[in-house]
mmCIF file as gemmi writes it, N, C-alpha and C atoms, coordinates in Angstrom:
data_model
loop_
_atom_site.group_PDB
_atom_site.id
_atom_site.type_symbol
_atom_site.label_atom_id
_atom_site.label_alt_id
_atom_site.label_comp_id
_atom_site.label_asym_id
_atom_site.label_entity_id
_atom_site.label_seq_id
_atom_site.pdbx_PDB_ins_code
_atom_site.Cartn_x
_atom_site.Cartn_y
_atom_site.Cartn_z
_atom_site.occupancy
_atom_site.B_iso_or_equiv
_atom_site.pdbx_formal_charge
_atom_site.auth_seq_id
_atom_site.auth_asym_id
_atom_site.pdbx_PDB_model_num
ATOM 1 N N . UNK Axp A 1 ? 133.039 51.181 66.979 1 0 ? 1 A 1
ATOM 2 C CA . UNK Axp A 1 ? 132.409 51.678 68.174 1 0 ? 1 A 1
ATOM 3 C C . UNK Axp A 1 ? 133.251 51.327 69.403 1 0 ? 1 A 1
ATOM 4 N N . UNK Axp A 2 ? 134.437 50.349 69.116 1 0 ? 2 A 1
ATOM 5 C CA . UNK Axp A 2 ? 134.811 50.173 70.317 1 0 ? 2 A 1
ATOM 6 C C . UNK Axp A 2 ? 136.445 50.889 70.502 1 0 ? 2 A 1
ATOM 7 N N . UNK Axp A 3 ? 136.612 50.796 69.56 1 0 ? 3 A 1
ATOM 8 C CA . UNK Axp A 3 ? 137.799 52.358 69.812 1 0 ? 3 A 1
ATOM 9 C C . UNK Axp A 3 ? 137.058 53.329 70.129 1 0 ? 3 A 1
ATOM 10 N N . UNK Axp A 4 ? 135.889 54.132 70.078 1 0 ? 4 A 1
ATOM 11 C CA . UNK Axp A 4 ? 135.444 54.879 70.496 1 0 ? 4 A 1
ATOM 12 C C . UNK Axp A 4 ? 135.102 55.282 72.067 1 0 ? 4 A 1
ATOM 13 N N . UNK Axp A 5 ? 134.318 53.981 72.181 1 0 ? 5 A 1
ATOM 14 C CA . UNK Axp A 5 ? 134.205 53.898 73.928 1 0 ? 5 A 1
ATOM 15 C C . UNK Axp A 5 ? 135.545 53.905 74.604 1 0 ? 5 A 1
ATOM 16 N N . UNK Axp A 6 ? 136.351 53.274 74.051 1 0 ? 6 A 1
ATOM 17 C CA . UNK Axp A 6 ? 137.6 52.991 74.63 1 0 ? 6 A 1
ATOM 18 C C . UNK Axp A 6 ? 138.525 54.2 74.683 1 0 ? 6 A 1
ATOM 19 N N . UNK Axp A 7 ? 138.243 55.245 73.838 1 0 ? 7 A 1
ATOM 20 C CA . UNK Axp A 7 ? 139.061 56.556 73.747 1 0 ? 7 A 1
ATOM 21 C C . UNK Axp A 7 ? 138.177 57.492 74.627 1 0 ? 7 A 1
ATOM 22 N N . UNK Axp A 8 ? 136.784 57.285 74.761 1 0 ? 8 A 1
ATOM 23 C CA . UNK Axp A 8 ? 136.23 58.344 75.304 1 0 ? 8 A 1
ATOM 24 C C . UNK Axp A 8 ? 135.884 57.526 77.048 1 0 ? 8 A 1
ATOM 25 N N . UNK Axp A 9 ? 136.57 56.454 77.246 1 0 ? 9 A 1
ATOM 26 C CA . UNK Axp A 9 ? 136.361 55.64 78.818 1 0 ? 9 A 1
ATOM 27 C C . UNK Axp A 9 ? 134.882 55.788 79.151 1 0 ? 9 A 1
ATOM 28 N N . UNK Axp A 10 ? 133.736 55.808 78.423 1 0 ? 10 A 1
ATOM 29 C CA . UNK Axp A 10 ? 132.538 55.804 78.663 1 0 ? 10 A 1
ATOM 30 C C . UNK Axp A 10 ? 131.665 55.26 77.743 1 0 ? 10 A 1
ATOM 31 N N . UNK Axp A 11 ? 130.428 54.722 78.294 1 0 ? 11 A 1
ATOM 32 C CA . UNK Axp A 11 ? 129.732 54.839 77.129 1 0 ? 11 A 1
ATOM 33 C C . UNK Axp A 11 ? 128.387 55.375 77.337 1 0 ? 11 A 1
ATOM 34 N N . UNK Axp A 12 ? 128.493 56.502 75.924 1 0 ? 12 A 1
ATOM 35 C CA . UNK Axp A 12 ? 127.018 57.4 76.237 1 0 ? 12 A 1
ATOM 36 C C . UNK Axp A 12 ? 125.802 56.841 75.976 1 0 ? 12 A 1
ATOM 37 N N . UNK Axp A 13 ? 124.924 57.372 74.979 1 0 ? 13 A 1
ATOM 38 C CA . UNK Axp A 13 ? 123.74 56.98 74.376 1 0 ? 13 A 1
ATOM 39 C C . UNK Axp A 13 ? 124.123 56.089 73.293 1 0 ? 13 A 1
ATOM 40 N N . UNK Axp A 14 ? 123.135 55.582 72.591 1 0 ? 14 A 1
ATOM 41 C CA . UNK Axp A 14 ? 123.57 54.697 71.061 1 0 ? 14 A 1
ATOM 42 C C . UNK Axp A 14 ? 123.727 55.152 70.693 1 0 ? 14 A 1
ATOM 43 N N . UNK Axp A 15 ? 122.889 56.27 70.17 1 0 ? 15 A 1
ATOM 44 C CA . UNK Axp A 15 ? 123.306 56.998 68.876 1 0 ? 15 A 1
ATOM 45 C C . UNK Axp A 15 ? 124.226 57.415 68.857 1 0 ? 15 A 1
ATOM 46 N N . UNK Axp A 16 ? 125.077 58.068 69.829 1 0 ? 16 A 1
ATOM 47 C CA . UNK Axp A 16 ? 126.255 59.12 69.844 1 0 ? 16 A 1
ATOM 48 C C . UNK Axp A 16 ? 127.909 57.831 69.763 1 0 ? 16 A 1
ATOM 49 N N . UNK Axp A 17 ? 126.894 56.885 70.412 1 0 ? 17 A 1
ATOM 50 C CA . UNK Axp A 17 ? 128.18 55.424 70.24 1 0 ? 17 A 1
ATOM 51 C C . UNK Axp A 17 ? 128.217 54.901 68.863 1 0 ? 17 A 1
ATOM 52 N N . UNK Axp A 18 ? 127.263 55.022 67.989 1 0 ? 18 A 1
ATOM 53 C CA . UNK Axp A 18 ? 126.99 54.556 66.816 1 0 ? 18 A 1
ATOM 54 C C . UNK Axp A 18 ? 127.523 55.994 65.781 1 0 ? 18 A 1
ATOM 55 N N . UNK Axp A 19 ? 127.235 56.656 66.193 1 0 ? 19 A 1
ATOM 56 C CA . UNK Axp A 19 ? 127.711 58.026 64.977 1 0 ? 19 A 1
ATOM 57 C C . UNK Axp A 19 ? 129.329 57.926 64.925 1 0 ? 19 A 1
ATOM 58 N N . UNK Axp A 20 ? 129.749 58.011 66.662 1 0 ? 20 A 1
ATOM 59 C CA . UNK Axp A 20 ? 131.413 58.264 66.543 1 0 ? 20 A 1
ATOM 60 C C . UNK Axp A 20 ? 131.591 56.92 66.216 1 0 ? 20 A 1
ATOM 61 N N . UNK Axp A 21 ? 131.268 56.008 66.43 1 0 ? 21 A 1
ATOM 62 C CA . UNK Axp A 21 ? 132.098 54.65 65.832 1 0 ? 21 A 1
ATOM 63 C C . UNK Axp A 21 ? 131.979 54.65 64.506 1 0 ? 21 A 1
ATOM 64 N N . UNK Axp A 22 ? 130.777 55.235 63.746 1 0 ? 22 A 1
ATOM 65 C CA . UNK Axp A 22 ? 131.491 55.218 62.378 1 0 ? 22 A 1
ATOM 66 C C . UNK Axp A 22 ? 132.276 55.994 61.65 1 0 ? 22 A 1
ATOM 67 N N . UNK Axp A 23 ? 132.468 57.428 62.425 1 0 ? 23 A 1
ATOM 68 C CA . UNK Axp A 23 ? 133.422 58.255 62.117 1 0 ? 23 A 1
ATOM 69 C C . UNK Axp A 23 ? 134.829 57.614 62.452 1 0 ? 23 A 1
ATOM 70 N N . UNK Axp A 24 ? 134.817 57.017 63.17 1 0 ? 24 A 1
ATOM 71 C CA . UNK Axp A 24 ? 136.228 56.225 64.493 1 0 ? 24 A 1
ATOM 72 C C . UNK Axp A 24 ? 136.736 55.088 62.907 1 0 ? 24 A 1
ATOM 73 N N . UNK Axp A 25 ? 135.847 54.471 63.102 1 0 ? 25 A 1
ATOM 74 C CA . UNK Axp A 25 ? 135.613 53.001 62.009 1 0 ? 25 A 1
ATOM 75 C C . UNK Axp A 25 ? 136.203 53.52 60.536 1 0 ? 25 A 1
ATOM 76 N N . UNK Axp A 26 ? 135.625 54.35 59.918 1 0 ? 26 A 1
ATOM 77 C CA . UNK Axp A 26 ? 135.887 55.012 58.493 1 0 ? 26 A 1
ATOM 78 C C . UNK Axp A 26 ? 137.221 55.224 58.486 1 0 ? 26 A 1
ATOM 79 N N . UNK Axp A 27 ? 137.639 56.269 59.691 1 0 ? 27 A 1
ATOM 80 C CA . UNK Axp A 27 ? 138.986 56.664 59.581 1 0 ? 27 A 1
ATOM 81 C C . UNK Axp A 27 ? 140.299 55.744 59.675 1 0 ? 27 A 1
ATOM 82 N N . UNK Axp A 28 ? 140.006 54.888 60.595 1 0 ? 28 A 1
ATOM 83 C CA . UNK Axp A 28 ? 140.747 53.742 60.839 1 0 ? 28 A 1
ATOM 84 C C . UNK Axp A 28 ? 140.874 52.677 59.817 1 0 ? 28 A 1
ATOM 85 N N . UNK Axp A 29 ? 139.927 52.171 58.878 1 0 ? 29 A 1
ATOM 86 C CA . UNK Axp A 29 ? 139.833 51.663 57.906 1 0 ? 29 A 1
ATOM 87 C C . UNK Axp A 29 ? 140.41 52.358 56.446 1 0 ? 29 A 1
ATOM 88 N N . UNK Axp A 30 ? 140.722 53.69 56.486 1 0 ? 30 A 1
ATOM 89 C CA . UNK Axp A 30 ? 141.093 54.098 55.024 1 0 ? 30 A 1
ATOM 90 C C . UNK Axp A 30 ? 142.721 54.354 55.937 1 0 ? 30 A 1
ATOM 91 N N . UNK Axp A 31 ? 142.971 54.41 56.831 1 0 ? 31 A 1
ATOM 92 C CA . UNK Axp A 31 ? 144.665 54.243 57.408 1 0 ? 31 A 1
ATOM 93 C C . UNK Axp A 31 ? 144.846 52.865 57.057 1 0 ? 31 A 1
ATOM 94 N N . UNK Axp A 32 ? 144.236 52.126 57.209 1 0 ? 32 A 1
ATOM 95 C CA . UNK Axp A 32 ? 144.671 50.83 57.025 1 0 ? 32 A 1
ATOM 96 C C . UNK Axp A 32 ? 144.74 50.712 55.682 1 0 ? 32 A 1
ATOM 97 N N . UNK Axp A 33 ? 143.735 50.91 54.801 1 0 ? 33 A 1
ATOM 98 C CA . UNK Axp A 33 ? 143.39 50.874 53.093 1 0 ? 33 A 1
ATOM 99 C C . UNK Axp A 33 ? 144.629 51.215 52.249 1 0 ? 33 A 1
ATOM 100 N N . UNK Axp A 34 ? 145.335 52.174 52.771 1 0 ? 34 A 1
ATOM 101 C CA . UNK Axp A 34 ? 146.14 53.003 52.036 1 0 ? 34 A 1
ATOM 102 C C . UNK Axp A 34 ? 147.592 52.485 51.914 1 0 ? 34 A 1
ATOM 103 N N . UNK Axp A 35 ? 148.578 52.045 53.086 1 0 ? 35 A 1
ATOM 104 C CA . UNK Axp A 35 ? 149.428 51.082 52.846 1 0 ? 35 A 1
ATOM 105 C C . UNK Axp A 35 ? 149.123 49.086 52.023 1 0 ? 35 A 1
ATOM 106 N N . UNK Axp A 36 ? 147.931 49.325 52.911 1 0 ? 36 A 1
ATOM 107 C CA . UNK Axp A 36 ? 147.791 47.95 52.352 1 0 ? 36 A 1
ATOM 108 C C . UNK Axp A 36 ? 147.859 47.844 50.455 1 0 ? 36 A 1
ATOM 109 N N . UNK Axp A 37 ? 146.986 48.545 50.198 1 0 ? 37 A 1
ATOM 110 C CA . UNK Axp A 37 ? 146.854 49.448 48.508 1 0 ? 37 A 1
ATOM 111 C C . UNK Axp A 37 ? 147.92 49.401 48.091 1 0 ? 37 A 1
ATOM 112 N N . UNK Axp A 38 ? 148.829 50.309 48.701 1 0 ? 38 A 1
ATOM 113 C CA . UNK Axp A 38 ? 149.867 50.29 47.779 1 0 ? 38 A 1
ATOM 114 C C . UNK Axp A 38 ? 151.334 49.187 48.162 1 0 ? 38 A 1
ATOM 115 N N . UNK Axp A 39 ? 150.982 47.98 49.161 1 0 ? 39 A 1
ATOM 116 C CA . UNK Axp A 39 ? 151.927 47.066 49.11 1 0 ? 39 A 1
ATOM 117 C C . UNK Axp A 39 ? 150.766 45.86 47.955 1 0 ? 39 A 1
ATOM 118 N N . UNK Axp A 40 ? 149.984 46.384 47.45 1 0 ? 40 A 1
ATOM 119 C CA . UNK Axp A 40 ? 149.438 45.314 46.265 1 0 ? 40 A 1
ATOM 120 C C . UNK Axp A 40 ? 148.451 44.633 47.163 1 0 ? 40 A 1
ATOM 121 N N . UNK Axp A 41 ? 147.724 44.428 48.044 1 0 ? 41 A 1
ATOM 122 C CA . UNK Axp A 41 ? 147.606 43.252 48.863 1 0 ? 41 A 1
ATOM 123 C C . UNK Axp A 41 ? 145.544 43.977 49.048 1 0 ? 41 A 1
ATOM 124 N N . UNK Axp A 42 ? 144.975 44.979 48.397 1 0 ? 42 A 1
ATOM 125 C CA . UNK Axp A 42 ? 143.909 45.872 48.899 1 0 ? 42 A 1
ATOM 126 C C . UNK Axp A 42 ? 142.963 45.247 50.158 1 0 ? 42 A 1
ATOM 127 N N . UNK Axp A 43 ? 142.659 43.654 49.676 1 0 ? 43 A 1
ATOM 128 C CA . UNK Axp A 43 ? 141.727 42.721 50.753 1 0 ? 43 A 1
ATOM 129 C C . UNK Axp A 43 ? 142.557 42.447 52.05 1 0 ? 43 A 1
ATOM 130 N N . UNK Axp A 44 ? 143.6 43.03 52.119 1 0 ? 44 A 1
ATOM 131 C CA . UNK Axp A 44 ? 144.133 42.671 53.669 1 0 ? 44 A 1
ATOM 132 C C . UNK Axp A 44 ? 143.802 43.983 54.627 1 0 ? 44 A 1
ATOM 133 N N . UNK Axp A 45 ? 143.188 44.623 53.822 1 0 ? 45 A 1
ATOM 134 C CA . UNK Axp A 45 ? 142.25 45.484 55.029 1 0 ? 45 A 1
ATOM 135 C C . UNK Axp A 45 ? 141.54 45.008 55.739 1 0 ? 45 A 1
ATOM 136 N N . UNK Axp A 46 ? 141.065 43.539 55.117 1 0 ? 46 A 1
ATOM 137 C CA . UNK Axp A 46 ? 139.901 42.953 56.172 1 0 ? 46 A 1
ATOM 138 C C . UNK Axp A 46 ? 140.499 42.858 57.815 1 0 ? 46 A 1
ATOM 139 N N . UNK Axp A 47 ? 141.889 42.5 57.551 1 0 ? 47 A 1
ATOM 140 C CA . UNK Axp A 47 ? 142.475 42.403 58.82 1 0 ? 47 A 1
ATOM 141 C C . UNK Axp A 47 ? 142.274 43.363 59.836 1 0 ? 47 A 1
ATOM 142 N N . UNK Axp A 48 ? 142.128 44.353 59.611 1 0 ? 48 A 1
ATOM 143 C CA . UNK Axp A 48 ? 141.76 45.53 60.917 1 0 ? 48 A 1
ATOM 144 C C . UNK Axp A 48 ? 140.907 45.28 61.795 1 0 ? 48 A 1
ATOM 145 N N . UNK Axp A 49 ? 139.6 45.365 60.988 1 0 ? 49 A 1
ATOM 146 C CA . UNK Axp A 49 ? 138.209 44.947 62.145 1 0 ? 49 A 1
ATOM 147 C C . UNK Axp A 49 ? 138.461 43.537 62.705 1 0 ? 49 A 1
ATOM 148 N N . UNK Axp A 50 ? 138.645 42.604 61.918 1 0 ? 50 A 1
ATOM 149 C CA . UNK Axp A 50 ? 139.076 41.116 62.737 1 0 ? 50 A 1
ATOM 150 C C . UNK Axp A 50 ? 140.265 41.732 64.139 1 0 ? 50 A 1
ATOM 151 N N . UNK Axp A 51 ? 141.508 42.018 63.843 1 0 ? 51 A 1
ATOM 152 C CA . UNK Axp A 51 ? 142.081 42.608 64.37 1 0 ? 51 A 1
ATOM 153 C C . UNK Axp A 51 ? 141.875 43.379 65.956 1 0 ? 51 A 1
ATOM 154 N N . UNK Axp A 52 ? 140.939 43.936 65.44 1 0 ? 52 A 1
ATOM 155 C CA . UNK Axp A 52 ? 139.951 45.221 66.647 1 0 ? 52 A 1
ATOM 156 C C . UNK Axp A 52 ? 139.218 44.013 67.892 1 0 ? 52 A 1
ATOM 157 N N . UNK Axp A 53 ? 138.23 43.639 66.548 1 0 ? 53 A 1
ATOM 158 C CA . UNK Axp A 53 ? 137.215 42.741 67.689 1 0 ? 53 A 1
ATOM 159 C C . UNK Axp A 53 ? 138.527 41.802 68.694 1 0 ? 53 A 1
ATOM 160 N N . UNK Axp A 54 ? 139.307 41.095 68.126 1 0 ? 54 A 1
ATOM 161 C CA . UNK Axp A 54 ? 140.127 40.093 68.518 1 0 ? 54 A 1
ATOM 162 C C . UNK Axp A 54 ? 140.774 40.665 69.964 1 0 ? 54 A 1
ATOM 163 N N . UNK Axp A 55 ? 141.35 41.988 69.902 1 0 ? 55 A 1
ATOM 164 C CA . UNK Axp A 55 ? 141.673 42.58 70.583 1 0 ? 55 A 1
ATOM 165 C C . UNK Axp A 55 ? 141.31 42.738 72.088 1 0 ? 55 A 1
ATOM 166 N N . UNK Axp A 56 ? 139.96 43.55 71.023 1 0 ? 56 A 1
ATOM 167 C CA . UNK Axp A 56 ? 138.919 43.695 72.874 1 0 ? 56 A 1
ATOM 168 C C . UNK Axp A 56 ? 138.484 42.739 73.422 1 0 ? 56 A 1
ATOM 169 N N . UNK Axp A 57 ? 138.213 41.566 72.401 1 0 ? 57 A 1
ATOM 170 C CA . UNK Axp A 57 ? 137.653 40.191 73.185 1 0 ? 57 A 1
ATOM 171 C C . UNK Axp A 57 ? 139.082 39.605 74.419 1 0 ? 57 A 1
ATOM 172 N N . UNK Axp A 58 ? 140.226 39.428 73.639 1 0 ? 58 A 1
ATOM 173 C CA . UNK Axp A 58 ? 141.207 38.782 74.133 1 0 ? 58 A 1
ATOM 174 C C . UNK Axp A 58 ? 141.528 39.495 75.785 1 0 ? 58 A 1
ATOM 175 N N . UNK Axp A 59 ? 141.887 40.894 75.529 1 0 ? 59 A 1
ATOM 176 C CA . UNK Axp A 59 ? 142.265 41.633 76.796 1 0 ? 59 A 1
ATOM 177 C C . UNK Axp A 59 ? 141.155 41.798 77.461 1 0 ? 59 A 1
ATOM 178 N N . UNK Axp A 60 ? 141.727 41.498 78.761 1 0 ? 60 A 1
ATOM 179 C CA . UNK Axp A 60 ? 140.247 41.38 79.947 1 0 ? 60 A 1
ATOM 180 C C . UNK Axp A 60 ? 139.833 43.102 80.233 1 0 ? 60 A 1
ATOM 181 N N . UNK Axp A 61 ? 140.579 44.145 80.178 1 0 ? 61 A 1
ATOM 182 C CA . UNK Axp A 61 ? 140.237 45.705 80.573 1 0 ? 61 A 1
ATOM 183 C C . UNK Axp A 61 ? 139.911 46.266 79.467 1 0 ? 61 A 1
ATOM 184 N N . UNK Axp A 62 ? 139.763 45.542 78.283 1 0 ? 62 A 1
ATOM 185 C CA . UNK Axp A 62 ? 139.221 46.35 77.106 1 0 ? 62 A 1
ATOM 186 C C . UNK Axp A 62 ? 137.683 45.07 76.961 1 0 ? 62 A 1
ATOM 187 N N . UNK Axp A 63 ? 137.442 44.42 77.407 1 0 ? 63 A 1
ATOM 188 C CA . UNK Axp A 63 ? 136.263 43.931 77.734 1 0 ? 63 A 1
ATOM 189 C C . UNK Axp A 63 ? 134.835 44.852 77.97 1 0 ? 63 A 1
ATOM 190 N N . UNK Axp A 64 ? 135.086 45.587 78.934 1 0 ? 64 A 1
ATOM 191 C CA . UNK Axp A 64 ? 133.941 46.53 79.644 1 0 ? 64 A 1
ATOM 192 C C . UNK Axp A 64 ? 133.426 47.294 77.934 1 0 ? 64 A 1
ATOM 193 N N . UNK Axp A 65 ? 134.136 47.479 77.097 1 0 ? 65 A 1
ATOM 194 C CA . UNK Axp A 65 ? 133.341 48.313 76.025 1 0 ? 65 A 1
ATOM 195 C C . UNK Axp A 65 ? 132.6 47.692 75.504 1 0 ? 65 A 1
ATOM 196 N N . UNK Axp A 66 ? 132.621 46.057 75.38 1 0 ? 66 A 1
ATOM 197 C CA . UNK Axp A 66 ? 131.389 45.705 74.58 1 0 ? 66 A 1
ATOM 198 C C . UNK Axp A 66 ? 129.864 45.775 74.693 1 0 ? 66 A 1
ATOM 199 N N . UNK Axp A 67 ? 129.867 46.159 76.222 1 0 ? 67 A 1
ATOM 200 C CA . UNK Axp A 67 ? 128.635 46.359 76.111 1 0 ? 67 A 1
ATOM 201 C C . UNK Axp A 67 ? 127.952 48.049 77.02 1 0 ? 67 A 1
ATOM 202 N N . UNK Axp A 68 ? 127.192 48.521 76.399 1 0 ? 68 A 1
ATOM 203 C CA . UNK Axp A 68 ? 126.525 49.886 77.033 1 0 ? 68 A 1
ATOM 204 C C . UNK Axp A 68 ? 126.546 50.049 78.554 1 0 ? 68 A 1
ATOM 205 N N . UNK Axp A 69 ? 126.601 51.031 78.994 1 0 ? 69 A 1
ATOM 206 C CA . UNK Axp A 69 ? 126.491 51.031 80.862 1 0 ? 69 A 1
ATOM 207 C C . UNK Axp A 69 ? 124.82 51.178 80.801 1 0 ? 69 A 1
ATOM 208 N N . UNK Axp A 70 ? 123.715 50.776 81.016 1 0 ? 70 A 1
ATOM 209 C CA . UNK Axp A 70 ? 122.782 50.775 81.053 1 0 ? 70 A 1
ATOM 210 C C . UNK Axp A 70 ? 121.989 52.13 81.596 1 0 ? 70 A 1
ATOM 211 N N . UNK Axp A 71 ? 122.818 53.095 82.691 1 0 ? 71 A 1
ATOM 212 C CA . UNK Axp A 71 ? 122.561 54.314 83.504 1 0 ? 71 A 1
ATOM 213 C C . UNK Axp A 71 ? 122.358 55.312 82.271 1 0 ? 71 A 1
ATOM 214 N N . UNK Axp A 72 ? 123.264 55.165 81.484 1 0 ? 72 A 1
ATOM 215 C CA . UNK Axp A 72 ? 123.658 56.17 80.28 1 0 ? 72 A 1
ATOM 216 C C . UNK Axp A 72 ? 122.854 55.979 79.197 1 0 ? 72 A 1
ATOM 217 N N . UNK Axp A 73 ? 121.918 57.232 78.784 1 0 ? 73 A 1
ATOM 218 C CA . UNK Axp A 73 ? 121.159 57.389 77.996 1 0 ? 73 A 1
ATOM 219 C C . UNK Axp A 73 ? 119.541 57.112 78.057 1 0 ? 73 A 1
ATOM 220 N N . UNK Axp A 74 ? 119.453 57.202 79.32 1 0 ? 74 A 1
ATOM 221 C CA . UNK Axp A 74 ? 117.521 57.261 79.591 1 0 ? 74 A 1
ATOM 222 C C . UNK Axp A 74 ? 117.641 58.318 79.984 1 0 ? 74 A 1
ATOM 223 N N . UNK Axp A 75 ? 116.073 58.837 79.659 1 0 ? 75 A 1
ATOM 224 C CA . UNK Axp A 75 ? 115.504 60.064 79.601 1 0 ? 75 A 1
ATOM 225 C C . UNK Axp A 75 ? 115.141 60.075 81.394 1 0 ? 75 A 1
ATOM 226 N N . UNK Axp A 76 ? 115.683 61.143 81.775 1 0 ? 76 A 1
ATOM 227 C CA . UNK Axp A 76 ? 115.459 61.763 83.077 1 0 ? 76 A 1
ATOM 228 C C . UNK Axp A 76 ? 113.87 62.009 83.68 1 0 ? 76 A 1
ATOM 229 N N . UNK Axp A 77 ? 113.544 61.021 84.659 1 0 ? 77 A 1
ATOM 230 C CA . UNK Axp A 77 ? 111.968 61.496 85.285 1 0 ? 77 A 1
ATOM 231 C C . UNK Axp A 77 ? 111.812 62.48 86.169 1 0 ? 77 A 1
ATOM 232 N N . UNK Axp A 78 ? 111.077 63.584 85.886 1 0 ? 78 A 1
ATOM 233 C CA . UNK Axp A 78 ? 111.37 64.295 87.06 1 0 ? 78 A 1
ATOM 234 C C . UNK Axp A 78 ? 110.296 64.898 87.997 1 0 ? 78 A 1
């Protein structure tokens, strides 16, 4: 979910943060799966998501994705 926010510089509703992050997540994880696989090593895929989180935590401008903009995704009163 957080390559996601981070590719789309926003963050929408949950659901739509939760759907593309697992489309985002899946894809990114079988890129990783596939060299790792075939250098013999399959469990060093774990490294990606460690990897990811480590990332956004460490850098201060990839920070803002961890959490929702609160404006985004309530239902409009009118």
């Amino acid at each position: 979910m957080l390559i996601w926010r981070a590719a789309r510089l926003r963050s929408s509703s949950l659901a739509e943060d939760v759907a593309g992050g697992l489309i985002v997540g899946y894809a990114c994880e079988f890129l990783a799966y596939l060299p790792a696989r075939a250098a013999g090593v399959p469990y060093l895929v774990v490294v990606w998501p460690i990897a990811v989180m480590l990332a956004f935590a460490c850098v201060p401008g990839l920070r803002r994705f961890w959490r929702r903009d609160p404006a985004t995704g309530r239902a409009r009163r009118e």
